[in-house]
N, CA, C and O of each residue as an XYZ file, in Angstrom:
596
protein
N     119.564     98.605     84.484
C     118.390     99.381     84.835
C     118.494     99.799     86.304
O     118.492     98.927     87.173
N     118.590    101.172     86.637
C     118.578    101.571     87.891
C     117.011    101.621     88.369
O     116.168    102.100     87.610
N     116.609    101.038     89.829
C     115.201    101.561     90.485
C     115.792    102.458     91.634
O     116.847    102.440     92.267
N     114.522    103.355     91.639
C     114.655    104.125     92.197
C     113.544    105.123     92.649
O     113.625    106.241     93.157
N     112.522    104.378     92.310
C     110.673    104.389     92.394
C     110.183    103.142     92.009
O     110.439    102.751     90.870
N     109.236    102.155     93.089
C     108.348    101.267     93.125
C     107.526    101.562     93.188
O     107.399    102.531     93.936
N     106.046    100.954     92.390
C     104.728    100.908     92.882
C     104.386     99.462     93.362
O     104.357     98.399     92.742
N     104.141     99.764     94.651
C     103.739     98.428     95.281
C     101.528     98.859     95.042
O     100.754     99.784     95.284
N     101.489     97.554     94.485
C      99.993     97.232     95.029
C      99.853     96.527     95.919
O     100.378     95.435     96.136
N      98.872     97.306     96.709
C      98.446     96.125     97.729
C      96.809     96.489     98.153
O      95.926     97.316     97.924
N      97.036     95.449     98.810
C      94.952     95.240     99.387
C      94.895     94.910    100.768
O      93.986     95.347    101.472
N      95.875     94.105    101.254
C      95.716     93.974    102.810
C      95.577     92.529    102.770
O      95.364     92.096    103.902
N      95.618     91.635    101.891
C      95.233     90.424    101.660
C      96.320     89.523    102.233
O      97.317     90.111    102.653
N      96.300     88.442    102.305
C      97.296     87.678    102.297
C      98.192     87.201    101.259
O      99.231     86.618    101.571
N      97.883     87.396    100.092
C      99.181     86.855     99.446
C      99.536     88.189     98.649
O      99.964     88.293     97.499
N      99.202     89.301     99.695
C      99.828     91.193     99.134
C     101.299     90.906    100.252
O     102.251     91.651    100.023
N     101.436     90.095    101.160
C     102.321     90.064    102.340
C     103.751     89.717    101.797
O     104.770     90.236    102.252
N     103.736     88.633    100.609
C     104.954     88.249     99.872
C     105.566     89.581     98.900
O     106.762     89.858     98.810
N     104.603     90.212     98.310
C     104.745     91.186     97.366
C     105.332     92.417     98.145
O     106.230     93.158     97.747
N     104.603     92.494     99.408
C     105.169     93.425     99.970
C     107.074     93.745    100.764
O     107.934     94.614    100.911
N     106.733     92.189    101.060
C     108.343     92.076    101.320
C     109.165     91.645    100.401
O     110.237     91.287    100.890
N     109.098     91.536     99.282
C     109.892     91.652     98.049
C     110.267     93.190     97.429
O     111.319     93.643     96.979
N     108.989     93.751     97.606
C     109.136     95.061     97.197
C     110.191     95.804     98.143
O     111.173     96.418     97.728
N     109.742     95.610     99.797
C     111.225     95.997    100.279
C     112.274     95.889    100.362
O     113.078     96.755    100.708
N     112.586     94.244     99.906
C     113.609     93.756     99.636
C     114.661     94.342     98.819
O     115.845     94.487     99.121
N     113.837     94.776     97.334
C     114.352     94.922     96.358
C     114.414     97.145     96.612
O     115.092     97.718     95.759
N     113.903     97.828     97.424
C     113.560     99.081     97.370
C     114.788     99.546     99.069
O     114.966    100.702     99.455
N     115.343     98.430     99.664
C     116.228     98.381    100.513
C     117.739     98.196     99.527
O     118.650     99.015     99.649
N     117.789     97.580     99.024
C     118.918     97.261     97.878
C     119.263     98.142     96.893
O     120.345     98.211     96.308
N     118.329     98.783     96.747
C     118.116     99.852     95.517
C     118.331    101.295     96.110
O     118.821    102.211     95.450
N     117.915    101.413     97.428
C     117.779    102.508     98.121
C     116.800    103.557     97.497
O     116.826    104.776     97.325
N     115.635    102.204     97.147
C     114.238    103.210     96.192
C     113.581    103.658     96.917
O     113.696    103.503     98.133
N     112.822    104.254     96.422
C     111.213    104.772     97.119
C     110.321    103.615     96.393
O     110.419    103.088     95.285
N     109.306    103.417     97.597
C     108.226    102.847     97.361
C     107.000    103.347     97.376
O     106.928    103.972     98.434
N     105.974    103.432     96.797
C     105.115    104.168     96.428
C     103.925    102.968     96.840
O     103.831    102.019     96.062
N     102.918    103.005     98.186
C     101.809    102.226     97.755
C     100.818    102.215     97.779
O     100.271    102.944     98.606
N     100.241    101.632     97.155
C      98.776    102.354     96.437
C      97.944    101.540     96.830
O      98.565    100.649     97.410
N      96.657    101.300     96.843
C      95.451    100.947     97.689
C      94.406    101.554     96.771
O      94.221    102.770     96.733
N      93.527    100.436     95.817
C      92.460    101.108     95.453
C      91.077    100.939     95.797
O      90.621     99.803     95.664
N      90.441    101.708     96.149
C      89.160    102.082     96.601
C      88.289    101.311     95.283
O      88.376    101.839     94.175
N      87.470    100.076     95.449
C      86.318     99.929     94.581
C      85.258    100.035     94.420
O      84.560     99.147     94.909
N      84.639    101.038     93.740
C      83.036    101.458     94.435
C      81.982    100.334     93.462
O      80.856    100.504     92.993
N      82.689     99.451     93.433
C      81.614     98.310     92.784
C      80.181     98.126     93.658
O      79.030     98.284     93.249
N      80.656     97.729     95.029
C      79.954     97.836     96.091
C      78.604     99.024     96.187
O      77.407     98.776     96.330
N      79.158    100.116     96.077
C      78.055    100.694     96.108
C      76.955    100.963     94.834
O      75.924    101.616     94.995
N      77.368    100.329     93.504
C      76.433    100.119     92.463
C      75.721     99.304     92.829
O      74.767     99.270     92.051
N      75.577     98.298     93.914
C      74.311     97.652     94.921
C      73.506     98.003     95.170
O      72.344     97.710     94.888
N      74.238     99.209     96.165
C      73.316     99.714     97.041
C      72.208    100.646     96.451
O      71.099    100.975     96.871
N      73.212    101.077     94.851
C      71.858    101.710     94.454
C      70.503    100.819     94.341
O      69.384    101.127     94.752
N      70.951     99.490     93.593
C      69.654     98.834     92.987
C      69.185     97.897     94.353
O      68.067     97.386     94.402
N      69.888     97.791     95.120
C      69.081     96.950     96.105
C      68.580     97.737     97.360
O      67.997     96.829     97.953
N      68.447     98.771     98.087
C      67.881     99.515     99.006
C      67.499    100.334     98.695
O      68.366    100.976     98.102
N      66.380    100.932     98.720
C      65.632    101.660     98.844
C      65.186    103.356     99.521
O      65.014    104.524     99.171
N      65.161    102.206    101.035
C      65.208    102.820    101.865
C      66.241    102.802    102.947
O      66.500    101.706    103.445
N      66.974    104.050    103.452
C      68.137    103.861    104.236
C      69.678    103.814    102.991
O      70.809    103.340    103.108
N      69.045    104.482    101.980
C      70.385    104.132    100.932
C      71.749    104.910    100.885
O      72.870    104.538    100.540
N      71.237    106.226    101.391
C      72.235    106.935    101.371
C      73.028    106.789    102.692
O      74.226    107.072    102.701
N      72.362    106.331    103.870
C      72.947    105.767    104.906
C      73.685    104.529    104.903
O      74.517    104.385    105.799
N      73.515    103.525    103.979
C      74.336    102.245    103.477
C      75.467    102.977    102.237
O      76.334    102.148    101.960
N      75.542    103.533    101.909
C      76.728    104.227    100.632
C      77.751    104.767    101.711
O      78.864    104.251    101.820
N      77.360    105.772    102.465
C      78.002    106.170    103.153
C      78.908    105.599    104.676
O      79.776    106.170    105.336
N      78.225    104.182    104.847
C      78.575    103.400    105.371
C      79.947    102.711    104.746
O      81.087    102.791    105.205
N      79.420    101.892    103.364
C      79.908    101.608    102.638
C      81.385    102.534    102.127
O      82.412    101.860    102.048
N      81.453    103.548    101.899
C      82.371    104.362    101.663
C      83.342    104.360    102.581
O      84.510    104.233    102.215
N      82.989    104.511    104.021
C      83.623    104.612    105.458
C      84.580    103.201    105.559
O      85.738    103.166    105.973
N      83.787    102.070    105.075
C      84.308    100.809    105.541
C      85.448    100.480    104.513
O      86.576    100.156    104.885
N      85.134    100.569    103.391
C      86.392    100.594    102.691
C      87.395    101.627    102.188
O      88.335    101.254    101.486
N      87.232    102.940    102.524
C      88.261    103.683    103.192
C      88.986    103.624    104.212
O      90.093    104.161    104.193
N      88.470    102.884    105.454
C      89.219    102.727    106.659
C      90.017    101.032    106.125
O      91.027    100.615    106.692
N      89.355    100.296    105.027
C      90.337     99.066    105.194
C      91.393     99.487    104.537
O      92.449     98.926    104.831
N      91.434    100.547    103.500
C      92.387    100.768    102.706
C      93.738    101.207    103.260
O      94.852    100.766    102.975
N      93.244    102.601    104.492
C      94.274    103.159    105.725
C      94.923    102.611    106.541
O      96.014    102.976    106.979
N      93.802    100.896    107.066
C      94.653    100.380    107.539
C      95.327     99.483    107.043
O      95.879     98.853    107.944
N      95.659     98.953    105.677
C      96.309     98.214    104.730
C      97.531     99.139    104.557
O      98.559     98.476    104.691
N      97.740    100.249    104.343
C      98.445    101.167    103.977
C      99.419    101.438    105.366
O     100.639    101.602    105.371
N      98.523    101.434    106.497
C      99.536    102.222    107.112
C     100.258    100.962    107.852
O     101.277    101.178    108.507
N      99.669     99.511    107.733
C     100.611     98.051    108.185
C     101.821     98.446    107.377
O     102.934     98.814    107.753
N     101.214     98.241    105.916
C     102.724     98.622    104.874
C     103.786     99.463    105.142
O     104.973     99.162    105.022
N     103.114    101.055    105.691
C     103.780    101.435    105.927
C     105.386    101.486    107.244
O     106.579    101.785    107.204
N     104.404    100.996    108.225
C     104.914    100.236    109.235
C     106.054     99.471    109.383
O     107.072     99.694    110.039
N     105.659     98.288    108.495
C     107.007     97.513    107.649
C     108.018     97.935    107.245
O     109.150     97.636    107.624
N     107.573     98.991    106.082
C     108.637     99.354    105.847
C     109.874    100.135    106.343
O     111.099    100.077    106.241
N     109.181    100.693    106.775
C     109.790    101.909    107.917
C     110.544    101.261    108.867
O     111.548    101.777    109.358
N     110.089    100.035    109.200
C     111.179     99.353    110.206
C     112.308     98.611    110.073
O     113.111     98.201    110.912
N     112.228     98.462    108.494
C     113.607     98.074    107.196
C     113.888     99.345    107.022
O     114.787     99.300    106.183
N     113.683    100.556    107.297
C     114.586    101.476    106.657
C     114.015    101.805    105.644
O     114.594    102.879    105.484
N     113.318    101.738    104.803
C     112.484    101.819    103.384
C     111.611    103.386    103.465
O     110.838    103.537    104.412
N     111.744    104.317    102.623
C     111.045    105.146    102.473
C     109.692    104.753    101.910
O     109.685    103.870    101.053
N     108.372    105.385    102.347
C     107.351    104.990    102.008
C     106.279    105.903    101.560
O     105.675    106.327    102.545
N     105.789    106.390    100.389
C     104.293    106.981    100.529
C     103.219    106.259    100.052
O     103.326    105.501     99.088
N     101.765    106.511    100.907
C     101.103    105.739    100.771
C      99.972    106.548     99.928
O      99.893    107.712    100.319
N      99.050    106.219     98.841
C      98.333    106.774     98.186
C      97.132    105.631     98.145
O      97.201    104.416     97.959
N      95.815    106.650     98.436
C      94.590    105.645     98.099
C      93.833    106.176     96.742
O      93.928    107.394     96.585
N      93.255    105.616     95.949
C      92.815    105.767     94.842
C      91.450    105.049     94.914
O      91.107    104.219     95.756
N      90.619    105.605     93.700
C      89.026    105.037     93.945
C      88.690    105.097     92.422
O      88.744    106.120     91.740
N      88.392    104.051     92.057
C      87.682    102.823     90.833
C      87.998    102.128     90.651
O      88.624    101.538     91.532
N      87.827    101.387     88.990
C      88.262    100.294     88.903
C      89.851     99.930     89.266
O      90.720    100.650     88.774
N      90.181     98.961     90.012
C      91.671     98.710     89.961
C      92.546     98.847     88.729
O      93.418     99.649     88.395
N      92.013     97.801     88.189
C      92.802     97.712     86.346
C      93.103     99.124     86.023
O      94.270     99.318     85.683
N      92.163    100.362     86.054
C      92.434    101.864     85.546
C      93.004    102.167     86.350
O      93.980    102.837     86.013
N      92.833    101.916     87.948
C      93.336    103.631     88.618
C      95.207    102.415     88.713
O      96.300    102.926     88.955
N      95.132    101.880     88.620
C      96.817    101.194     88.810
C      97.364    101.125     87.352
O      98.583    101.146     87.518
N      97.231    101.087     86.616
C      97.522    101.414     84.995
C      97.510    102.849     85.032
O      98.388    103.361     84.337
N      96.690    103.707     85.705
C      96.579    105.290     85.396
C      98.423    105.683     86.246
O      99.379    106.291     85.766
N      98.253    104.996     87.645
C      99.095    105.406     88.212
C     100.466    104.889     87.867
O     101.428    105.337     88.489
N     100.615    104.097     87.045
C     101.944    103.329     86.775
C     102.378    104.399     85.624
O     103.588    104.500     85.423
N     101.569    105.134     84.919
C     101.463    105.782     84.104
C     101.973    107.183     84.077
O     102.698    107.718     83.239
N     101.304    107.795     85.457
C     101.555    108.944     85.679
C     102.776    109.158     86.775
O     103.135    110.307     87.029
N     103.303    108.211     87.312
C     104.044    108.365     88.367
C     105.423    107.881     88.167
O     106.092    107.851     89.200
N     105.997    107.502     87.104
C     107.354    107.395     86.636
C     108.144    106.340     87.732
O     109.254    106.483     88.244
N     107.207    105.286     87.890
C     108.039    104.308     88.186
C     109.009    103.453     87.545
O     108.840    103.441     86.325
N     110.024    102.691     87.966
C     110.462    101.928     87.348
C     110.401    100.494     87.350
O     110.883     99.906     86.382
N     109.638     99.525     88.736
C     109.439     99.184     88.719
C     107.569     99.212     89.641
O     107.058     99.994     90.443
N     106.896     97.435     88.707
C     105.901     97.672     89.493
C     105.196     96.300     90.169
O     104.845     95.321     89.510
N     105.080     96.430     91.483
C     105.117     95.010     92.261
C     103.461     94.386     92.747
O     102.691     94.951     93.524
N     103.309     93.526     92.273
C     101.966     92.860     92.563
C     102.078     91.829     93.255
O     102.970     91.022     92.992
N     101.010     91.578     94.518
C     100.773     90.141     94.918
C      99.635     89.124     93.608
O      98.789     89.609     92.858
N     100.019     87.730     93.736
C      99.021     87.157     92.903
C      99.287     85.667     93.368
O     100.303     85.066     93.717
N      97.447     85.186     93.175
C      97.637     84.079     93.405
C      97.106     83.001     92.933
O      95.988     83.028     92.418
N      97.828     81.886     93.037
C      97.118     80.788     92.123
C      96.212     79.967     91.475
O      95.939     78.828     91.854
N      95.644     80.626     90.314
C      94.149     79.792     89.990
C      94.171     78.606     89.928
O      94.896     78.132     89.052
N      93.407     77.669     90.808
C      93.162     76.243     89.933
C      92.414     76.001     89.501
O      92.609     76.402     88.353
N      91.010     75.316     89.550
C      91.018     74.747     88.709
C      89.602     75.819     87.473
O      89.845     77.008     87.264
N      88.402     75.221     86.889
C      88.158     75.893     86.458
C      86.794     76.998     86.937
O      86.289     77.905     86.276
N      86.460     76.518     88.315
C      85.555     77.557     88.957
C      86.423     78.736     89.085
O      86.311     79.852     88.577
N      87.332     78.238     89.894
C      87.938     79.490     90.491
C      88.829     80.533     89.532
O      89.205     81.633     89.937
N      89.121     79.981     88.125
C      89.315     81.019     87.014
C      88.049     81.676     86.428
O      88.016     82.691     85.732
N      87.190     81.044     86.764
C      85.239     81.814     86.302
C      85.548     82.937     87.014
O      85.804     84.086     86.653
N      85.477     82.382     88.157
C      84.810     83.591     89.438
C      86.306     84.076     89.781
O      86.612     83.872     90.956
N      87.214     84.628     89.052
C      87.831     85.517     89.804
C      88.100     86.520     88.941
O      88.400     86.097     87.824
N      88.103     87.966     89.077
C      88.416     89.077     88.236
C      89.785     89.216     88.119
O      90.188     90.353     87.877
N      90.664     88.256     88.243
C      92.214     87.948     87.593
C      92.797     89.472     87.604
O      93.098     90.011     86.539
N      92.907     89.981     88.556
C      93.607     91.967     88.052
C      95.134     91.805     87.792
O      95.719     92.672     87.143
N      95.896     90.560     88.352
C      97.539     90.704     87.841
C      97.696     90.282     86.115
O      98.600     90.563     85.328
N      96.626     89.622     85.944
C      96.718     89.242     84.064
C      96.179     90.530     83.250
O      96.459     90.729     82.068
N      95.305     91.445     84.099
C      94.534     92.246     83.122
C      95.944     93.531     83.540
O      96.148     94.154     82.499
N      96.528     93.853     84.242
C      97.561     94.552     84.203
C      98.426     94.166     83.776
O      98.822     95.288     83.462
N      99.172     93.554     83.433
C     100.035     92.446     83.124
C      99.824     92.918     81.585
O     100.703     93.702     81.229
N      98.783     92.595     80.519
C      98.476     92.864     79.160
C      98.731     93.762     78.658
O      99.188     93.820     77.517
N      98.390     95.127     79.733
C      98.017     96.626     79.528
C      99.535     97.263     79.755
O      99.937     98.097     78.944
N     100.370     96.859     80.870
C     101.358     97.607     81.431
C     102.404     98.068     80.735
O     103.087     97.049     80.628
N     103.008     98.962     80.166
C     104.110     99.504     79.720
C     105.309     99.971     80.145
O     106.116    100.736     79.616
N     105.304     99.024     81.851
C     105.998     99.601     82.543
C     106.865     97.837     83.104
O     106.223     96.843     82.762
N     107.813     97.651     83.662
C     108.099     96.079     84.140
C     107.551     96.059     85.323
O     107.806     96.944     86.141
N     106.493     94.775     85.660
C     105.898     94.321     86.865
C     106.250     92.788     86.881
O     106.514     92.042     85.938
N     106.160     92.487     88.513
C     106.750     91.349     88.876
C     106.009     91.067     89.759
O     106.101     91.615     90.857
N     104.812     89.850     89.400
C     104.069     89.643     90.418
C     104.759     88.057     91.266
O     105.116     86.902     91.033
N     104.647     88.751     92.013
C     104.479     87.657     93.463
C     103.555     86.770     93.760
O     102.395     87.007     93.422
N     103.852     85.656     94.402
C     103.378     84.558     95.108
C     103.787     83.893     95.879
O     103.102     82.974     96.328
C-alpha cells in the first residue's frame, strides 16, 4: 500500500501531540501530504440558545470567535511542526459534529491513510462521560485509521 495523503485529526489537546508526530513520522517516510483537519463544534452554542436571553447574539458570536481562533491556533502549531520536518502541510477547519464532518472528509478527500490521537478510558465514569469519537469513527470508517496514544 503506497501513502501518499494523510488525514491527521487533531484538537490541540494533549494526547493529539503523539498522533501528530506519528503522522509525520510516517508522511516524512512516505514523502506524503498531510492533510489537517480541526473541527469546529457548535454544540456550545445550542446553550446559548436555551440559556441567555439577553446578550445572546453577543455570546454566539463570542462563542464562534473563541473556537475558531482555538482551531487556527491548533492548526497552525501543526503546521509549524511539520514544516520544520520537511512535511508538506494543509490545514482545513470544518464545523459540526466531529464523527460527520471527519467521516465526511475521509470520504471526500481520497486519503489513504487516517491518523487519530486517543486516549485511555478507565474506569466506568469516565467511559459514561466521554463522547469516545476514535470508537465512533473507528465503526463507520472505510478508510485505514491508526489511532494513537
Amino acid at each position: 500500500m503506497e501513502i501518499r495523503k494523510i488525514l491527521l485529526c487533531t484538537d490541540g489537546e494533549e494526547q493529539t501531540d503523539k498522533a501528530e508526530g506519528f503522522a509525520i513520522g510516517i508522511a516524512k517516510g512516505a514523502r506524503a501530504l498531510i492533510c489537517a483537519v480541526y473541527v469546529v463544534n457548535p454544540l456550545l452554542k445550542k446553550f446559548a440558545n436555551e440559556l441567555y436571553a439577553v446578550g445572546r447574539d453577543e455570546y454566539r458570536d463570542y462563542i464562534d470567535k473563541t473556537l475558531r481562533d482555538e482551531g487556527n491556533t491548533a492548526l497552525k502549531k501543526f503546521q509549524e511542526k511539520a514544516r520544520n520536518q520537511e512535511v508538506q502541510v494543509v490545514a482545513k477547519m470544518r464545523y459540526g459534529s466531529p464523527e460527520e464532518e471527519i467521516l465526511q472528509e475521509m470520504e471526500e478527500g481520497g486519503y489513504d491513510l487516517v491518523v487519530m490521537g486517543s486516549r485511555l478510558l478507565g474506569d466506568w465514569r469516565s467511559r459514561f462521560g466521554s463522547y469516545n469519537l476514535p470508537e465512533k469513527v473507528f465503526k463507520k470508517a472505510k478508510k485505514p485509521v491508526v489511532f494513537v496514544r
